[in-house]
C-alpha positions in Angstrom: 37.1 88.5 60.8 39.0 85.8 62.9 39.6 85.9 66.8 42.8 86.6 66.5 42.2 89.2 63.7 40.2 90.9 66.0 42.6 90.7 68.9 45.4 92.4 67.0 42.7 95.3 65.8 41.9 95.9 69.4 45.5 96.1 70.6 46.3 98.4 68.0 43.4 101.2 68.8 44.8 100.9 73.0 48.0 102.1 71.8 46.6 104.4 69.2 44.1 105.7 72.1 47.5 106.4 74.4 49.2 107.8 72.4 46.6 110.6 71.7 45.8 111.0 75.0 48.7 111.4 75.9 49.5 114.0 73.7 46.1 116.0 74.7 47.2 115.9 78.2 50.1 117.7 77.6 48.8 120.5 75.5 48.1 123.6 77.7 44.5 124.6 76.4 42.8 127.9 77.6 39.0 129.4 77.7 39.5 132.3 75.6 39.7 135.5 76.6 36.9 137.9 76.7 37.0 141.9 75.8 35.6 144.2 78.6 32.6 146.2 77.4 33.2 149.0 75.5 31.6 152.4 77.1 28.7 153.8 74.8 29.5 157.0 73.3 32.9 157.0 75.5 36.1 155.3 75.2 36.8 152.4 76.6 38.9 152.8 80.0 42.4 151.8 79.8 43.5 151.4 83.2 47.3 153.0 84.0 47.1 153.0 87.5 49.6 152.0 89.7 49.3 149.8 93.3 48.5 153.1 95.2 46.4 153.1 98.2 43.0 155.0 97.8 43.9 157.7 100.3 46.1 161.3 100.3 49.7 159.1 100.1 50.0 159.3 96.4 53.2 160.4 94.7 51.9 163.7 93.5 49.8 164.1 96.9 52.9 163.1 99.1 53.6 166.8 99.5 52.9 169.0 102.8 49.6 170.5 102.0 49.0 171.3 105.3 51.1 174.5 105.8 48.9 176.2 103.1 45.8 174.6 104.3 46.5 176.1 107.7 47.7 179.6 105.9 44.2 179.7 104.5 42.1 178.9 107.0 42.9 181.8 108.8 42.0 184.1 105.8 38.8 186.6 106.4 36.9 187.4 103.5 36.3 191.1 103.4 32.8 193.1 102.5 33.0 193.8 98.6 36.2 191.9 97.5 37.2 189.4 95.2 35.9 185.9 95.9 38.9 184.3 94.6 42.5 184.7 96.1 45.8 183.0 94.3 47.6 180.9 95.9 51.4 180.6 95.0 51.1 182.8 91.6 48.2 181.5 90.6 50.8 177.8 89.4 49.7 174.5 90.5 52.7 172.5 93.2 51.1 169.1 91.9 53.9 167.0 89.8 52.1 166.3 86.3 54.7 163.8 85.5 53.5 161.6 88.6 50.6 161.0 87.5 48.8 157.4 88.5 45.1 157.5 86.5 42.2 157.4 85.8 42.0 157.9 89.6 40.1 159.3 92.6 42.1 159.6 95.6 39.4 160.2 98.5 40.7 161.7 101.8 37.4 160.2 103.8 35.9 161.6 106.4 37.0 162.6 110.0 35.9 162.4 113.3 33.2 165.0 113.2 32.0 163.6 109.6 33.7 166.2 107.3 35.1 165.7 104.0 39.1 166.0 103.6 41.0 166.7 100.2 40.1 164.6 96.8 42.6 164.3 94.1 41.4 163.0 90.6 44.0 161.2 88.0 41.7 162.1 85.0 41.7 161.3 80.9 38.5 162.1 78.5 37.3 158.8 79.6 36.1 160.4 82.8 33.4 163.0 81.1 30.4 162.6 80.8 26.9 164.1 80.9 23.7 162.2 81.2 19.8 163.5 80.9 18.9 163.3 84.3 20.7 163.0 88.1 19.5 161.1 90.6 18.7 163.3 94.3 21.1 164.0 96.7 20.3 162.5 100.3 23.5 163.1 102.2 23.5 165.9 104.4 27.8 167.0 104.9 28.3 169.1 107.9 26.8 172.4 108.4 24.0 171.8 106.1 21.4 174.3 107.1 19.8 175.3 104.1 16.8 177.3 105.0 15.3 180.0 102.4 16.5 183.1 103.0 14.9 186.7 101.5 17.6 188.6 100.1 16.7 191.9 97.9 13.1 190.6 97.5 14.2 187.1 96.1 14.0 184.3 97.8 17.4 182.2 97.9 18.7 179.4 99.1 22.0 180.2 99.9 23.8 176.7 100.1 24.5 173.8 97.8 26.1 170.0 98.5 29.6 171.0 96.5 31.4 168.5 95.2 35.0 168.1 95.1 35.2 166.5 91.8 32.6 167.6 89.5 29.5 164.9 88.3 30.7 165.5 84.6 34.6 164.5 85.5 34.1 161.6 87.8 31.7 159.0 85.2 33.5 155.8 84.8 34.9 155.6 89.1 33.2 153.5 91.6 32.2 155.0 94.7 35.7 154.6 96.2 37.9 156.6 93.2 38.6 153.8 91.2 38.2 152.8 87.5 34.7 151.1 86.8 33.6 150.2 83.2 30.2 152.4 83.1 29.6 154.2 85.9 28.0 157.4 86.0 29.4 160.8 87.7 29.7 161.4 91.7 26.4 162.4 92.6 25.7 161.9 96.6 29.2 160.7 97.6 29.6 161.7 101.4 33.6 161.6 100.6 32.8 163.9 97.8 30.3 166.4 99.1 30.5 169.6 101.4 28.2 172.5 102.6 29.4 175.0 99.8 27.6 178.8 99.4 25.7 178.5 96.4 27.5 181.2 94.8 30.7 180.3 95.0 29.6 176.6 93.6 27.9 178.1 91.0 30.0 181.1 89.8 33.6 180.9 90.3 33.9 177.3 90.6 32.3 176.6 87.8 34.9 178.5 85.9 37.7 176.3 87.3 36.2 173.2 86.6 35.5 173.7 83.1 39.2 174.4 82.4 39.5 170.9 83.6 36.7 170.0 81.8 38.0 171.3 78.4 41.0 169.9 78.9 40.7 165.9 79.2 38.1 166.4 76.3 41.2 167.8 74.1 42.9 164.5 75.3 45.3 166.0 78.3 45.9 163.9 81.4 44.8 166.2 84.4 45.8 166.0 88.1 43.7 168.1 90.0 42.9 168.3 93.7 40.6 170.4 95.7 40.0 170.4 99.3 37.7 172.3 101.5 39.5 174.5 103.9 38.0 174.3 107.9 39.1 176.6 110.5 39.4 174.4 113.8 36.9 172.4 114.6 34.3 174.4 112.5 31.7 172.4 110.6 31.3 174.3 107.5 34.3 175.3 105.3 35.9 178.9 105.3 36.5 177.9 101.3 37.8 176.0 98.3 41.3 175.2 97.7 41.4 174.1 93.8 44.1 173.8 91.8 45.0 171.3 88.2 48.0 170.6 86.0 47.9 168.7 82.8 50.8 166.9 80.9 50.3 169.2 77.8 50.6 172.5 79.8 46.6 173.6 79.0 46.0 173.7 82.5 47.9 175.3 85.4 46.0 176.7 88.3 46.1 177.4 92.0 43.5 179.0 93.7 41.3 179.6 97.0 37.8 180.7 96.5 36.1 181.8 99.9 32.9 180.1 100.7 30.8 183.2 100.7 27.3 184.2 99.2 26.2 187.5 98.5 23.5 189.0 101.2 24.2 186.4 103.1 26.5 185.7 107.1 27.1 182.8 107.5 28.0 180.9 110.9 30.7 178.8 109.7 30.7 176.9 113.4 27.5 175.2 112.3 26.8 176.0 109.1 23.6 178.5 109.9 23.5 181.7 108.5 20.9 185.0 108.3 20.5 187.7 106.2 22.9 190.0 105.9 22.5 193.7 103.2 25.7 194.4 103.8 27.6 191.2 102.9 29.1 192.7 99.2 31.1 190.1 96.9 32.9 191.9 93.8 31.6 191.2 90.7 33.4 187.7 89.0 34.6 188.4 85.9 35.2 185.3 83.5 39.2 184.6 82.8 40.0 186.8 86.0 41.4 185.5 89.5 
């Protein structure tokens, strides 16, 4: 090959070289995108939620609660009634169309360290069971569970509640929000109080697996519960719980009194003593 031969052969693969790149600089290329990991044995999370801020200013929350709050506070449970009260016929005031989920709206805590309201935007993405639980460290106010002797039997007459059940929080960081893979609420200080451990055990229970059954059946469920506190009182007088759902499967609104059979409590400081004469009528499943 001649010089000049050569020269032209060089010249020719410049241009050809500019021209390319040229044309590779202007396309856009991007990394592909990736898929979030799918949840085992769960569906995968699709998160609806809108820019809300993780306290009680939500849409469906944005309502006076505190009128009612105050109304039950001053309740006194009475020797050998019903645990469980209505409140406003036994129909939830939360808005099912405003709905902002999967989401945990955490009140926080106040001055003197207790718990305020929780309200949970929840789909069947949020249940979940596991084998084990790990312990529960956090102490909420007027935690003073000492063994007590009641009809020969010893009890323990208080348990750390939670606002929003282990099984219907999996899938929410510690803050209420939507987290690929995360187990249930288990020692939360936003999500714990001092609760008598029957009303956690009986008549709660009930409520929360209305909730429960619903989001499994694929409903979207608001539901908010709140401990009620007379004054400046560290442990609460009782539970105010109440759920909607957008298929109508749910509809509740009740206050269960934080009592335990055999059992005064000292709801200043949470301590508490024996008591024969403390009566709670017999829960009956379905009934409130």
């Amino acid at each position: 090959m001649t010089k000049t031969e050569l020269r032209k052969l060089t010249a020719l693969g410049l241009v050809l070289l500019s021209v390319t790149g040229g044309y590779l600089a202007g396309k856009d290329f991007q990394k592909p995108k990736q898929d979030k990991p799918a949840i085992s044995k769960q569906e995968k999370p699709k998160s609806t939620s809108k820019d809300t801020s993780n306290n009680e200013s939500n849409p469906t929350t944005a309502g006076d609660f505190s009128a009612e709050a105050a109304n039950l506070s001053a309740k006194e449970f009475t020797t050998g009634s019903s645990i469980i009260e209505k409140v406003n016929g036994d129909k939830s005031t939360l808005n099912p169309t405003e709905w902002v989920g999967p989401k945990i709206t955490y009140s926080g805590l106040d001055s003197s360290n207790r718990v305020g309201a929780a309200t949970a935007y929840l789909t069947k993405v949020n249940y979940g069971i596991s084998e084990g639980r790990e312990a529960q460290k956090w102490s909420p106010t007027g935690w003073h569970n000492q063994a007590k002797r009641v009809d020969g039997k010893r009890v323990f007459p208080q348990n750390r509640g939670h606002l929003i059940a282990y099984t219907l929080s999996f899938n929410f960081d510690q803050d209420g929000n939507l987290k690929n893979g995360e187990l249930g609420s288990i020692d939360n200080p936003k999500n714990l109080f001092t609760q008598s451990a029957y009303s956690n055990q009986v008549p709660f229970q009930v409520f929360e697996e209305l909730v429960r059954k619903s989001i499994r059946a694929g409903s979207k469920v608001t539901y908010r519960v709140q401990p009620i506190f007379r004054d400046g009182e560290l442990m609460a007088r009782g539970l105010w719980a109440q759920a909607v759902s957008d298929t109508g499967d749910v509809d509740f609104n009740v206050y269960i009194h934080n009592v335990q059979p055999g059992i005064q409590f000292n709801y200043t400081d949470g301590t508490s003593k024996v008591d024969q004469g403390m009566k709670i009528k017999e829960y009956v499943k379905g009934e409130n």
